[in-house]
BADRENTOR-182701 format. One record per atom (N, C-alpha, C, O): residue in one letter; atom name; x negated, y negated, z negated. Coordinates in steps of 0.05 Angstrom, whole numbers, plus 5000, padded with zeros to 4 digits. Last residue first. Layout:
REC type atom   xx   yy   zz
REC    A   CA    X    Y    Z
...
//
This chain:
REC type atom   xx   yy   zz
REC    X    N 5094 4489 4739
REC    X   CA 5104 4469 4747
REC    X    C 5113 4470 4780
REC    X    O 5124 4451 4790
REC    X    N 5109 4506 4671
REC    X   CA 5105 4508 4694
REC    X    C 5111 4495 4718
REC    X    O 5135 4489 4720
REC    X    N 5088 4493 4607
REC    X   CA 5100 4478 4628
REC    X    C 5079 4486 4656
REC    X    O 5056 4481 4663
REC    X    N 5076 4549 4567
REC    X   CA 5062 4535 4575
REC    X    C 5093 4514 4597
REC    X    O 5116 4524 4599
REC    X    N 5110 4573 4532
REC    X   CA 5109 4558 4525
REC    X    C 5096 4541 4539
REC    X    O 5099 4517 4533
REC    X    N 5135 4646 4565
REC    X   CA 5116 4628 4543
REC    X    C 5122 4600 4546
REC    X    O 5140 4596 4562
REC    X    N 5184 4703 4548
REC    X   CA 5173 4667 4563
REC    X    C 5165 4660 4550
REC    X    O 5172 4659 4526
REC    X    N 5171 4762 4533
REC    X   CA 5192 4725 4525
REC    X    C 5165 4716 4538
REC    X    O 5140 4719 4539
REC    X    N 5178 4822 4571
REC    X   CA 5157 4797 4555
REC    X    C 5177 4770 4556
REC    X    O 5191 4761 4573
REC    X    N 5203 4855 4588
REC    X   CA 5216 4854 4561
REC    X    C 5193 4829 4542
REC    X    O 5190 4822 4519
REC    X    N 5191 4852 4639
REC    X   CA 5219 4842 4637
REC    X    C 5221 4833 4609
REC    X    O 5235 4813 4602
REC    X    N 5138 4869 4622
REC    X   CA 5143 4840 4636
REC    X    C 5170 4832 4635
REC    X    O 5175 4808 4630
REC    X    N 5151 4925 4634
REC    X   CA 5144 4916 4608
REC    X    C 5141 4886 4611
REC    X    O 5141 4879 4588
REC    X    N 5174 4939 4688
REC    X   CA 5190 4939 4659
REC    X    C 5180 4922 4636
REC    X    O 5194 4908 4621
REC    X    N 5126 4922 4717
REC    X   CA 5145 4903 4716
REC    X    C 5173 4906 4697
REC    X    O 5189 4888 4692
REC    X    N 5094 4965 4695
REC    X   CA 5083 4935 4700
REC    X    C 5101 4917 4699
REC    X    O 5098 4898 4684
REC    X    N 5126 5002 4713
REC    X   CA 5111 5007 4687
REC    X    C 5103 4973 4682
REC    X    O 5110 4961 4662
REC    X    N 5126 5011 4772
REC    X   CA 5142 5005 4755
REC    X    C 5142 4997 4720
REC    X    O 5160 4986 4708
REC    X    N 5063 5005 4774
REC    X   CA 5083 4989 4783
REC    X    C 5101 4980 4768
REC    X    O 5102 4959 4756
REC    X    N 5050 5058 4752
REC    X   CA 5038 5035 4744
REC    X    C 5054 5007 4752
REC    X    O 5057 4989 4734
REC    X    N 5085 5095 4785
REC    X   CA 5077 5094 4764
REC    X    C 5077 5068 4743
REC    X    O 5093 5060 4727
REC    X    N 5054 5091 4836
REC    X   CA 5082 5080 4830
REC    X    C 5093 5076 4803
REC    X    O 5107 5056 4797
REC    X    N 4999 5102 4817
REC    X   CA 5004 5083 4825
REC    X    C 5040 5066 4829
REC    X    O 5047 5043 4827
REC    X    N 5016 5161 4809
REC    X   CA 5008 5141 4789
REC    X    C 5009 5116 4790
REC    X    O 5017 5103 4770
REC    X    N 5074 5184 4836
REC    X   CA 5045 5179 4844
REC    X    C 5031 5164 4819
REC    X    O 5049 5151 4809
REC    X    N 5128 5183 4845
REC    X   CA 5113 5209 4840
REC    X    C 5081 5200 4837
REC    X    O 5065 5219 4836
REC    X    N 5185 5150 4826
REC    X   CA 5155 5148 4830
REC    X    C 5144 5176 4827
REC    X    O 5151 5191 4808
REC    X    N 5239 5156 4877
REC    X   CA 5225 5167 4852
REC    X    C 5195 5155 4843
REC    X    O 5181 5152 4863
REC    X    N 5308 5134 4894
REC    X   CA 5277 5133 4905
REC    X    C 5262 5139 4875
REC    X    O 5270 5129 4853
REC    X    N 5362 5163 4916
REC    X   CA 5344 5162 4899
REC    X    C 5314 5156 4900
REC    X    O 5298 5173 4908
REC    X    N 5418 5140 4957
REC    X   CA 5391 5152 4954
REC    X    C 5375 5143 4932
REC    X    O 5373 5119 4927
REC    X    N 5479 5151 4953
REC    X   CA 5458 5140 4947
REC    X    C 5437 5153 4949
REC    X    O 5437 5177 4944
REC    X    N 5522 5181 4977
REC    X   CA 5527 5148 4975
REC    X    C 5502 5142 4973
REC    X    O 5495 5126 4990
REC    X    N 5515 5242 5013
REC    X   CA 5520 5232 4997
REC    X    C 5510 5199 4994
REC    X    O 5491 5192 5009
REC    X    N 5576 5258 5042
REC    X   CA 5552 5258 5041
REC    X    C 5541 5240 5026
REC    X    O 5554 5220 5023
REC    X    N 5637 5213 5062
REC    X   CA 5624 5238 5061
REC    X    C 5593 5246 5056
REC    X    O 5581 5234 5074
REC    X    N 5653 5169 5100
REC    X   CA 5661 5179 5071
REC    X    C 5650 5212 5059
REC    X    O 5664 5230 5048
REC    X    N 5642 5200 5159
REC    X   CA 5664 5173 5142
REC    X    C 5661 5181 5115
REC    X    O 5668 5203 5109
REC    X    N 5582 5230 5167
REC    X   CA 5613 5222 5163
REC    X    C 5613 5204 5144
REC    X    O 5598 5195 5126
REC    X    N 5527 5227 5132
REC    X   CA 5537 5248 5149
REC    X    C 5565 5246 5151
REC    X    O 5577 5261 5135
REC    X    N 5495 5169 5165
REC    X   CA 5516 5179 5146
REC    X    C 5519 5200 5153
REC    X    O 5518 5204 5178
REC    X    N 5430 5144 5162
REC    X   CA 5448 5150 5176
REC    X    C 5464 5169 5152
REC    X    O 5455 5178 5131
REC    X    N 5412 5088 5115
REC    X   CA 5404 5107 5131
REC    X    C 5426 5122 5146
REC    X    O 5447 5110 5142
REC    X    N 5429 5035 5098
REC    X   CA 5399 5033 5112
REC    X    C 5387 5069 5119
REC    X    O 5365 5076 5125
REC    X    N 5483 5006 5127
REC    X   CA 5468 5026 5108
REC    X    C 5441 5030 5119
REC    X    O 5433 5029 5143
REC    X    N 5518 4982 5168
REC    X   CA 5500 4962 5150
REC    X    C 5478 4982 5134
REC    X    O 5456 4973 5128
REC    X    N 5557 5025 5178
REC    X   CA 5537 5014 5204
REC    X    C 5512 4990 5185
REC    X    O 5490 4986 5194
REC    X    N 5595 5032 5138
REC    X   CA 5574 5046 5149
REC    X    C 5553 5037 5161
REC    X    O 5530 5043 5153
REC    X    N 5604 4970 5091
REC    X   CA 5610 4975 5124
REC    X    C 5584 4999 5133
REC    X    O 5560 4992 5134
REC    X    N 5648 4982 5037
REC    X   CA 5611 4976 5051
REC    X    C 5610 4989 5077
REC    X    O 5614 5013 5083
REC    X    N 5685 4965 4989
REC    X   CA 5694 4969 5030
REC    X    C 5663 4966 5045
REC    X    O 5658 4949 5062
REC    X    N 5676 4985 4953
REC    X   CA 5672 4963 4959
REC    X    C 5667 4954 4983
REC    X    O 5650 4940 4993
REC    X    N 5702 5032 4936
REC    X   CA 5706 5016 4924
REC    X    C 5698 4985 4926
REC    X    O 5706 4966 4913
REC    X    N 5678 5055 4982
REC    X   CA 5706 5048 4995
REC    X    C 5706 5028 4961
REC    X    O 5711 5004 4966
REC    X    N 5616 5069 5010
REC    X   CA 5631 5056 4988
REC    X    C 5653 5052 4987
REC    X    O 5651 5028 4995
REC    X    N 5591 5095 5063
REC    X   CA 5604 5085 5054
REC    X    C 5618 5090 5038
REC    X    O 5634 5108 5041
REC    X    N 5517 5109 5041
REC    X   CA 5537 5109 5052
REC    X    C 5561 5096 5044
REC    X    O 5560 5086 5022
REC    X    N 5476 5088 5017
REC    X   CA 5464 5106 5038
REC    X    C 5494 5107 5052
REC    X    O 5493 5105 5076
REC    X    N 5440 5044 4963
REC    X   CA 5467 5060 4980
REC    X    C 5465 5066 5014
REC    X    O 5455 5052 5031
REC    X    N 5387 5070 4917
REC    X   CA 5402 5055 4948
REC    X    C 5424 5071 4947
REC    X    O 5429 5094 4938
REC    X    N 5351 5061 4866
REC    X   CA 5373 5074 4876
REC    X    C 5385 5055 4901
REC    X    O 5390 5031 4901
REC    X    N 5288 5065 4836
REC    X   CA 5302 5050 4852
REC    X    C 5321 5065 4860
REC    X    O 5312 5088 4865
REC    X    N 5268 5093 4804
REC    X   CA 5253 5064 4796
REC    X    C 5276 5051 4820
REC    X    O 5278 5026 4821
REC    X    N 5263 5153 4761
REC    X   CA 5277 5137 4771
REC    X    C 5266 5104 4783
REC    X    O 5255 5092 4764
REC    X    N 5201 5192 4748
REC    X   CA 5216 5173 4749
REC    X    C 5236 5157 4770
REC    X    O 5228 5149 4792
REC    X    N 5170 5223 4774
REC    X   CA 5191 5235 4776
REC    X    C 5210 5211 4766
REC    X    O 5233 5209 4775
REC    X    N 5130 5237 4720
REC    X   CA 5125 5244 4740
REC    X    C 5157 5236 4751
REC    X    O 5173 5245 4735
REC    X    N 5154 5198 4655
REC    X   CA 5145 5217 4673
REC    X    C 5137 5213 4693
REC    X    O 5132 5190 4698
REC    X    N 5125 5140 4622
REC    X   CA 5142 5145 4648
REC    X    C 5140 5170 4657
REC    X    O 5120 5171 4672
REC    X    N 5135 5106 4564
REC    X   CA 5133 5136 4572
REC    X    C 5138 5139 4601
REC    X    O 5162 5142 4606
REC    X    N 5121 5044 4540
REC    X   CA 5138 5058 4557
REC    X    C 5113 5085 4567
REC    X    O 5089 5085 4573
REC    X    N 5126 4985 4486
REC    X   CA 5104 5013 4494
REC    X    C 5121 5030 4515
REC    X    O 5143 5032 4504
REC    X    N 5093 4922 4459
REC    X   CA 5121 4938 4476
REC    X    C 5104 4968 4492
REC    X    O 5082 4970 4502
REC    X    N 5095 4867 4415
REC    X   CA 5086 4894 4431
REC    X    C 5103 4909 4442
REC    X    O 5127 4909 4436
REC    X    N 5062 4812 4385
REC    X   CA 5087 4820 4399
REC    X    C 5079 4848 4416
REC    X    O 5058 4849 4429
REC    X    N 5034 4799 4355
REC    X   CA 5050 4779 4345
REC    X    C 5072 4794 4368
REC    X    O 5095 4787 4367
REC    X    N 4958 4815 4311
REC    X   CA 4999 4827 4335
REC    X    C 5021 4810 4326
REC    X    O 5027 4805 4303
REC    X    N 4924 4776 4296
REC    X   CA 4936 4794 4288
REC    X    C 4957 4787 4307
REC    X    O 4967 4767 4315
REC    X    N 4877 4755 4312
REC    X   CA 4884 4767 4315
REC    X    C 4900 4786 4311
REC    X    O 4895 4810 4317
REC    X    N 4868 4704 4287
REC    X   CA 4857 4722 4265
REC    X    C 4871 4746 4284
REC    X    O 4881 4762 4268
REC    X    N 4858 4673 4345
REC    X   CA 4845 4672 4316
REC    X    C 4845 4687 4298
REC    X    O 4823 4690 4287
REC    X    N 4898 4690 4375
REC    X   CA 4865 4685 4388
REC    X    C 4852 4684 4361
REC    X    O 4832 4698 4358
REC    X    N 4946 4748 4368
REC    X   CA 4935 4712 4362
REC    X    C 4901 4713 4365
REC    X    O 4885 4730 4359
REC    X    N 4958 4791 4411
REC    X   CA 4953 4777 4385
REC    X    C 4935 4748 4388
REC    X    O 4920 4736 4402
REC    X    N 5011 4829 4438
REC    X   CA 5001 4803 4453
REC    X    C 4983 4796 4416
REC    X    O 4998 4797 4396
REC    X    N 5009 4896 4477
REC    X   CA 5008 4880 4458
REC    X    C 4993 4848 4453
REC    X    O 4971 4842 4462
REC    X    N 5025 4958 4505
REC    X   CA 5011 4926 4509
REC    X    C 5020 4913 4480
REC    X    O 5038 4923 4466
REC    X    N 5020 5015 4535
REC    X   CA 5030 5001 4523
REC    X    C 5010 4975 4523
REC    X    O 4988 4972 4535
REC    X    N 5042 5067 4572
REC    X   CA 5037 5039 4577
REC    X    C 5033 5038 4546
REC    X    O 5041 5057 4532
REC    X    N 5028 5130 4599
REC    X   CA 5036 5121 4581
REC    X    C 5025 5091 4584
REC    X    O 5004 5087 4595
REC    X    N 5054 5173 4657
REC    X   CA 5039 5150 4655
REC    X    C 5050 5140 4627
REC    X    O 5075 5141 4624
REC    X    N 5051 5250 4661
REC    X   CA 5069 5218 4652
REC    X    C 5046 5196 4649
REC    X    O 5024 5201 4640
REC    X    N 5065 5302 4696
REC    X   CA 5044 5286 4680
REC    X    C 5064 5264 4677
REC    X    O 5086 5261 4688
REC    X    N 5113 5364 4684
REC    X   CA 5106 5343 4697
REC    X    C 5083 5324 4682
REC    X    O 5080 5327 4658
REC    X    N 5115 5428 4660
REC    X   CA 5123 5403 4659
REC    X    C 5108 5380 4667
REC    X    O 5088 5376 4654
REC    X    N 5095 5466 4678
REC    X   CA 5124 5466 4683
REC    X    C 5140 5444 4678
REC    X    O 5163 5439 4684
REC    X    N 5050 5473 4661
REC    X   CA 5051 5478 4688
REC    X    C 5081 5455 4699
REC    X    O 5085 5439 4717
REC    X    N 5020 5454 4601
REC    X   CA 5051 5470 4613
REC    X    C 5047 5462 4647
REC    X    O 5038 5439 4651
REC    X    N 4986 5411 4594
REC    X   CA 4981 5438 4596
REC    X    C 4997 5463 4606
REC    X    O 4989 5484 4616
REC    X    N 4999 5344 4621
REC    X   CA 5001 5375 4606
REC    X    C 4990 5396 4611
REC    X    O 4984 5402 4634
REC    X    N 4961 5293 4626
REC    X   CA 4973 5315 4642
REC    X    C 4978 5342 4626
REC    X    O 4961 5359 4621
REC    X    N 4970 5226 4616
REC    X   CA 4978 5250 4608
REC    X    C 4980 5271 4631
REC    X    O 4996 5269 4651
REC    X    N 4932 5175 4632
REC    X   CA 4959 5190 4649
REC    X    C 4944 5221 4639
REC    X    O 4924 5234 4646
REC    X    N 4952 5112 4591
REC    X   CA 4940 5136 4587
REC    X    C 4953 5147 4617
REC    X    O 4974 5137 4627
REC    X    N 4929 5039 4574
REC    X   CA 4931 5060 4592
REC    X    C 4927 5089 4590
REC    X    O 4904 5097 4588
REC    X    N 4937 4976 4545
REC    X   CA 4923 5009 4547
REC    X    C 4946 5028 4562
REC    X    O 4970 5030 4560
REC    X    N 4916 4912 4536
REC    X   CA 4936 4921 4550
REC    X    C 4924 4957 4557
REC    X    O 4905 4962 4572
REC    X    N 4934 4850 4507
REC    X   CA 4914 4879 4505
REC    X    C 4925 4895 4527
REC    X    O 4948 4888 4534
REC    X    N 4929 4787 4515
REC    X   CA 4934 4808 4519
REC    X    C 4930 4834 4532
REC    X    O 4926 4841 4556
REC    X    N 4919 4740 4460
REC    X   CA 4903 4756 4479
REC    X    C 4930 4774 4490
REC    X    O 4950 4775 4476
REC    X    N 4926 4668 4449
REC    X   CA 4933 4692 4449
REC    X    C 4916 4714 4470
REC    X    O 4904 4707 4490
REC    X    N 4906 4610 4460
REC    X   CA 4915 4618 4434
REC    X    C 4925 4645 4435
REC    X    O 4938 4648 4414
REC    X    N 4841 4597 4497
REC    X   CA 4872 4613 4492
REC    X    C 4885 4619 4462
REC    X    O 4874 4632 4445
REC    X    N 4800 4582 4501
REC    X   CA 4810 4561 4499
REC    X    C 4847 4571 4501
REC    X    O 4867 4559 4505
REC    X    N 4754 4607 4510
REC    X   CA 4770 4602 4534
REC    X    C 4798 4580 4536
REC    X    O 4810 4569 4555
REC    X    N 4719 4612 4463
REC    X   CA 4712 4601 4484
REC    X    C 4728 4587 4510
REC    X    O 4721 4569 4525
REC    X    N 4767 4635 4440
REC    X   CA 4765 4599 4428
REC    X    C 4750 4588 4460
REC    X    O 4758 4571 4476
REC    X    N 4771 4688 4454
REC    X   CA 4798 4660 4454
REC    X    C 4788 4642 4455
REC    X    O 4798 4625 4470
REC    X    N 4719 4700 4431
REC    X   CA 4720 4692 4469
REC    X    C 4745 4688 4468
REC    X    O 4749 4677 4490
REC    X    N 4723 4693 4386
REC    X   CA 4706 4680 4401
REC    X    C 4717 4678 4428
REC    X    O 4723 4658 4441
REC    X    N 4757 4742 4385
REC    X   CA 4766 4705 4366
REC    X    C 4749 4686 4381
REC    X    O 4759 4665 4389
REC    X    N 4723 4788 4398
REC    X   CA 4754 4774 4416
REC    X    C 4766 4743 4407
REC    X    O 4780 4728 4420
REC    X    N 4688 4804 4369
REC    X   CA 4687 4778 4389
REC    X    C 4709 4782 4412
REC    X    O 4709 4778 4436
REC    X    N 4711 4872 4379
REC    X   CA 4697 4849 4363
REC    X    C 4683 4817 4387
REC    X    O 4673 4815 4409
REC    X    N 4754 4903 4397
REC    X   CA 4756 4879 4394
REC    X    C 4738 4862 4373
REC    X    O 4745 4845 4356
REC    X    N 4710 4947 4422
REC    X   CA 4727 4928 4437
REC    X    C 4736 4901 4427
REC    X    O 4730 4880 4439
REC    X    N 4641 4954 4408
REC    X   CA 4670 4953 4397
REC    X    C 4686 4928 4406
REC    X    O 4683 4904 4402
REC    X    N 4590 4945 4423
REC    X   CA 4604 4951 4439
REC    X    C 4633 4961 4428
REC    X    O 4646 4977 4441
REC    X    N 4581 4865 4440
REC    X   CA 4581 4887 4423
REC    X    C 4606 4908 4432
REC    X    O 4628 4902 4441
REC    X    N 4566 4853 4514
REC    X   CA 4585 4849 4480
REC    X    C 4581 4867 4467
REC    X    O 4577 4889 4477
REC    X    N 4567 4866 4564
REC    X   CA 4533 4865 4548
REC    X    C 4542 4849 4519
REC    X    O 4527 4835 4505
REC    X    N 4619 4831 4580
REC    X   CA 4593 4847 4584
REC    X    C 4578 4841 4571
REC    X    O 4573 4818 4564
REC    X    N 4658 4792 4571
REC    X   CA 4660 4819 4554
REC    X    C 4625 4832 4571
REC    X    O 4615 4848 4555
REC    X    N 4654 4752 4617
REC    X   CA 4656 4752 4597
REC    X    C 4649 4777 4570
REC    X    O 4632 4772 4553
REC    X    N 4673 4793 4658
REC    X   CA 4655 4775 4660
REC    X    C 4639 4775 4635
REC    X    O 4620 4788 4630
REC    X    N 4735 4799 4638
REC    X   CA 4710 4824 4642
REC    X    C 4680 4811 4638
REC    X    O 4665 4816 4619
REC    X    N 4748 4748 4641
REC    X   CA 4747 4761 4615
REC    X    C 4727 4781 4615
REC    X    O 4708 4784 4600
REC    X    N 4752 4744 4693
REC    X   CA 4734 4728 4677
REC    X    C 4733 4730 4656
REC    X    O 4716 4716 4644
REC    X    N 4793 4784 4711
REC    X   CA 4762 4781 4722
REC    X    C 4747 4760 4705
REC    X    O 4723 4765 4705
REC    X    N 4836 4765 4694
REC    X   CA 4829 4791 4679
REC    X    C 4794 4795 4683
REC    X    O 4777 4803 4668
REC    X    N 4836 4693 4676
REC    X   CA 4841 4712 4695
REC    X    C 4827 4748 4681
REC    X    O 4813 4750 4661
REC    X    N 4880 4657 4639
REC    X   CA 4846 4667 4632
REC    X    C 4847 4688 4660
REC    X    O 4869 4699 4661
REC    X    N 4943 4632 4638
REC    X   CA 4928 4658 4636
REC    X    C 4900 4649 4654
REC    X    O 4900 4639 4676
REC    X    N 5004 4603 4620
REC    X   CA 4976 4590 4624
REC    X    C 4950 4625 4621
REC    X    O 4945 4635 4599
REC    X    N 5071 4616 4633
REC    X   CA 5029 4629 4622
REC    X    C 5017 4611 4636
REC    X    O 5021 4606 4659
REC    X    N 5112 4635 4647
REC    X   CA 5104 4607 4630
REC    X    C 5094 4608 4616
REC    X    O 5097 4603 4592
REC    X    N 5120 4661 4689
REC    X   CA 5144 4671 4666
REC    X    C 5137 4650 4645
REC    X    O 5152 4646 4626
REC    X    N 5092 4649 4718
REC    X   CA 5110 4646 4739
REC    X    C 5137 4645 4710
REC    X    O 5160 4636 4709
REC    X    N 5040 4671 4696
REC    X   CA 5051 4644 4704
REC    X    C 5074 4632 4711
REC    X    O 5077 4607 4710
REC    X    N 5055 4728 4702
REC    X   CA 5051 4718 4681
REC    X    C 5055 4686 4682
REC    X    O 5074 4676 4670
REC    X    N 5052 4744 4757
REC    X   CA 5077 4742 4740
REC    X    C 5078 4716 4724
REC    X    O 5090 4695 4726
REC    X    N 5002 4733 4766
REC    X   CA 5019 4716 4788
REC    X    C 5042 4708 4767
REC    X    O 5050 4686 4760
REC    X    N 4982 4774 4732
REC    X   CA 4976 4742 4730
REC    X    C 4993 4726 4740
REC    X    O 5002 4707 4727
REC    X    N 4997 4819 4765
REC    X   CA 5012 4818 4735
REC    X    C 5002 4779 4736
REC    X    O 5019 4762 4742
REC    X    N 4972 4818 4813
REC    X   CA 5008 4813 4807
REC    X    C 5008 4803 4778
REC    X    O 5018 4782 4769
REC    X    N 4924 4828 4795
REC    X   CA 4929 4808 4813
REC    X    C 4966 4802 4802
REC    X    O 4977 4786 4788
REC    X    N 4925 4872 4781
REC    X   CA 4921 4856 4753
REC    X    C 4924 4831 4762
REC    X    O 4927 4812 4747
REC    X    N 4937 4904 4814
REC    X   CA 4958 4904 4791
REC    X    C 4949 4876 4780
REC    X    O 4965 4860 4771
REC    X    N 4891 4904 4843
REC    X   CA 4913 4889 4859
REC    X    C 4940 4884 4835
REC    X    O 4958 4866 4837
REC    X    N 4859 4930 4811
REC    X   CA 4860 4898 4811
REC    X    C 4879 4892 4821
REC    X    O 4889 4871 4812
REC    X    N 4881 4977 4815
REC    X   CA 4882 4958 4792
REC    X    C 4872 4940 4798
REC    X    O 4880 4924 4781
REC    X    N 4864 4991 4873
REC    X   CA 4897 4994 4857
REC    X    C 4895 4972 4838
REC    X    O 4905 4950 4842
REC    X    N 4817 4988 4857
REC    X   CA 4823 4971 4879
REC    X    C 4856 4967 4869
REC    X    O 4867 4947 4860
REC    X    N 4801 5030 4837
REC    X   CA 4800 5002 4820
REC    X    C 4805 4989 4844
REC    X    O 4787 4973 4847
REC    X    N 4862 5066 4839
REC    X   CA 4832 5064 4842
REC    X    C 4828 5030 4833
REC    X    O 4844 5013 4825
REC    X    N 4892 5109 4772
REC    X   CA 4893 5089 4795
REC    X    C 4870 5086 4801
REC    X    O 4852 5095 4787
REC    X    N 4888 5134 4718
REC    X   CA 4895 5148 4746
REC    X    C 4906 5131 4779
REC    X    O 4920 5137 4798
REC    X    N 4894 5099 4672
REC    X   CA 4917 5105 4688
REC    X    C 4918 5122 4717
REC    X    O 4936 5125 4732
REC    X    N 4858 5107 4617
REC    X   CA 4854 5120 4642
REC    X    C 4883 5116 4665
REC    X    O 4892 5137 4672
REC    X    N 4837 5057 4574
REC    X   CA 4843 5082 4575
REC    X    C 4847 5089 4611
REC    X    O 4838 5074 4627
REC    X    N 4851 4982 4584
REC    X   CA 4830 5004 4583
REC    X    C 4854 5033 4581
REC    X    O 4878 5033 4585
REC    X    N 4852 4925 4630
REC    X   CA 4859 4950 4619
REC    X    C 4841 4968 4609
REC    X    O 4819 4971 4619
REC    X    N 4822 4865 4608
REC    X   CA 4813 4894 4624
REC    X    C 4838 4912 4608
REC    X    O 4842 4913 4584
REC    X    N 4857 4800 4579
REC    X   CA 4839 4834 4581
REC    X    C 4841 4852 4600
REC    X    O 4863 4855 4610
REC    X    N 4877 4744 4590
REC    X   CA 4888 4778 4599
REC    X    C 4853 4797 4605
REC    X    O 4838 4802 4623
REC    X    N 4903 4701 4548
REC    X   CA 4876 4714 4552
REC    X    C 4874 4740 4562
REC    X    O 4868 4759 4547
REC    X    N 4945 4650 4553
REC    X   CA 4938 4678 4547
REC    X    C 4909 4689 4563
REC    X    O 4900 4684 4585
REC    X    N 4977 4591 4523
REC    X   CA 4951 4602 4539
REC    X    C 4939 4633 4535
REC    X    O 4926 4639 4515
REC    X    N 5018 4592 4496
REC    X   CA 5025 4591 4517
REC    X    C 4996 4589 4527
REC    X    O 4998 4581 4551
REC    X    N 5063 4642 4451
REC    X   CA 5035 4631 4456
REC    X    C 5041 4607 4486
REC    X    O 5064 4604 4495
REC    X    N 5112 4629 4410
REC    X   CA 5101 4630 4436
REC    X    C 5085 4626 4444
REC    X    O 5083 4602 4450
REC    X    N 5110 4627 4336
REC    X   CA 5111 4615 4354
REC    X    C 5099 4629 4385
REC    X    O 5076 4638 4384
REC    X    N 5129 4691 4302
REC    X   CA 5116 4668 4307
REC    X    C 5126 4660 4333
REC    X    O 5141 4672 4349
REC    X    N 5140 4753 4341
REC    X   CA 5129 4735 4312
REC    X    C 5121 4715 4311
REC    X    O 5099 4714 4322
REC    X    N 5174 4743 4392
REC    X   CA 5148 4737 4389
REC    X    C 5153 4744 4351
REC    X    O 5173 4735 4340
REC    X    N 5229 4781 4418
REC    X   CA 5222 4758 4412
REC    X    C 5197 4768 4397
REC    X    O 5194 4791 4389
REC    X    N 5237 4828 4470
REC    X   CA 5226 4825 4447
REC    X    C 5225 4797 4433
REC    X    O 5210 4786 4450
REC    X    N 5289 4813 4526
REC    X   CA 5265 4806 4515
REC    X    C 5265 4814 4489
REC    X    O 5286 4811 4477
REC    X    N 5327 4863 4548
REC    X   CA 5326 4834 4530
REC    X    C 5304 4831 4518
REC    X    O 5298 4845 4498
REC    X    N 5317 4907 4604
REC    X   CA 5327 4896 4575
REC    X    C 5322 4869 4567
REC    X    O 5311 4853 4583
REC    X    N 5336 4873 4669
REC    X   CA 5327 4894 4654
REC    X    C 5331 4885 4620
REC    X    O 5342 4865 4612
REC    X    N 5346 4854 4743
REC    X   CA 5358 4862 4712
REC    X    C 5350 4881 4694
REC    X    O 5353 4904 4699
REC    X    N 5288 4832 4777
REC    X   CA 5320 4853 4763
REC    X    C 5319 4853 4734
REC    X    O 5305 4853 4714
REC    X    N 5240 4815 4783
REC    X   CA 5270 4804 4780
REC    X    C 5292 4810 4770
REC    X    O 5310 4797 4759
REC    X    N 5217 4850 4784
REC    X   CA 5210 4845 4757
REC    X    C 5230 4823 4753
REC    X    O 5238 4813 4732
REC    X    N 5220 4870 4836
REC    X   CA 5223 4895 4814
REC    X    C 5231 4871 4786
REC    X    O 5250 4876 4771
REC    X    N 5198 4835 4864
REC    X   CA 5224 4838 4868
REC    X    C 5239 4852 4850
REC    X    O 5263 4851 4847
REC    X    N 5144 4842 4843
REC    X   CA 5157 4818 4850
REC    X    C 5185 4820 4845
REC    X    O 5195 4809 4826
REC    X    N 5133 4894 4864
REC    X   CA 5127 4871 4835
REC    X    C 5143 4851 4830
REC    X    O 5154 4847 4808
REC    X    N 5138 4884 4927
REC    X   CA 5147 4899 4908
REC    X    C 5153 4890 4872
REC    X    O 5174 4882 4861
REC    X    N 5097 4837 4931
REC    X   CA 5135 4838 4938
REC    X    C 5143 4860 4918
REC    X    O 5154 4854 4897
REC    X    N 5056 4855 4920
REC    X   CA 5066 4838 4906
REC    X    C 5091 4835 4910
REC    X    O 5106 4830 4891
REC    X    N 5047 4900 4953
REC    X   CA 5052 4909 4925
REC    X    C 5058 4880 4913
REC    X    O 5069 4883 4891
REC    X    N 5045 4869 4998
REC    X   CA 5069 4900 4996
REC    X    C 5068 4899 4966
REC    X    O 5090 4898 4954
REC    X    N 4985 4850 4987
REC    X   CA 5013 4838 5004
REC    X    C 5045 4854 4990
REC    X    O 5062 4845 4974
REC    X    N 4961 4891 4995
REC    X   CA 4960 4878 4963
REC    X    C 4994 4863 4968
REC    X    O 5016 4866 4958
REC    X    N 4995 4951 5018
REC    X   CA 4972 4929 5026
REC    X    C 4977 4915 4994
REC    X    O 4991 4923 4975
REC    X    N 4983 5024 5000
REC    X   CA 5000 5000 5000
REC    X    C 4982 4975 5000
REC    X    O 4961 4974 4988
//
């Protein structure tokens, strides 16, 4: 998928309708400091940058002032090598009142029979004493749901055959929707990206 494709996607995903924001502990950050993913999501680092590309776009767009993920990395080299030591520092350096963490697992079972899962989670803490002011965590099987189409005609809402984006087997007949799945890690990651963004509160920065 081009970077292009995956921002529409992203994009269009993180529009929709989804749960109700977490509210913050405390006040709204509004300069954020976006960390390197860590742990393993089974993406290439091209994949993930192009993620880490969207997620920023988001992030602004939802009323972030955001540190780019590449100048944090930058940054973080040749650091002591425990993750969050000199994380207070490199807020202040950057001049962010918040970080966000952001970990990655892709589970593969031992059971045959049961599918791998992408594990998310994230969490936003204060640049200064770092303590968690907001977190959100998602399970995604293999196989996830991430998009449903209508394929045929609807009579509850008179949907004209000829408009459907695939062929009908008959008037009214066969089936209405198509199921689109993530099977891949990378779909995965996507959907995963723009759930947990639905349930991030709007920051504080003025967007303009």
């Amino acid at each position: 998928m081009s970077r292009r494709a995956l921002v529409l996607v992203l994009a269009l995903t993180a529009c929709a309708t989804g749960p109700a924001p977490t509210p913050f502990r405390g006040s709204a950050p509004t300069r954020l400091l976006l960390l390197p993913q860590s742990g393993e999501a089974a993406v290439s680092r091209a994949e993930q940058e192009a993620l880490d590309t969207v997620l920023h776009e988001l992030l602004v767009a939802r009323g972030y002032s955001v540190v780019p993920v590449a100048v944090a990395a930058v940054a973080l080299r040749g650091r002591d090598a425990e993750p969050e030591v000199g994380w207070a520092a490199l807020a202040s350096e950057f001049d962010a009142d918040a970080l966000l963490v952001r970990e990655a697992q892709w589970q593969v079972p031992s059971d045959p029979d049961h599918g791998a899962a992408l594990e998310l989670a994230w969490r936003i803490v204060e640049g200064g004493s770092l303590a968690p002011i907001w977190s959100a965590e998602l399970r995604l099987p293999e196989g996830t749901i991430v998009e449903e189409r209508l394929t045929g005609p609807d009579h509850a809402i008179a949907r004209d055959p000829l408009l459907a984006d695939e062929p009908v087997r008959g008037r009214g007949q066969g089936d209405l929707r198509r199921v689109i799945r993530a099977t891949t890690p990378l779909a995965l990651a996507e959907f995963g990206q723009a759930r947990l963004l639905e349930r991030l509160p709007r920051g504080s920065a003025q967007v303009r």
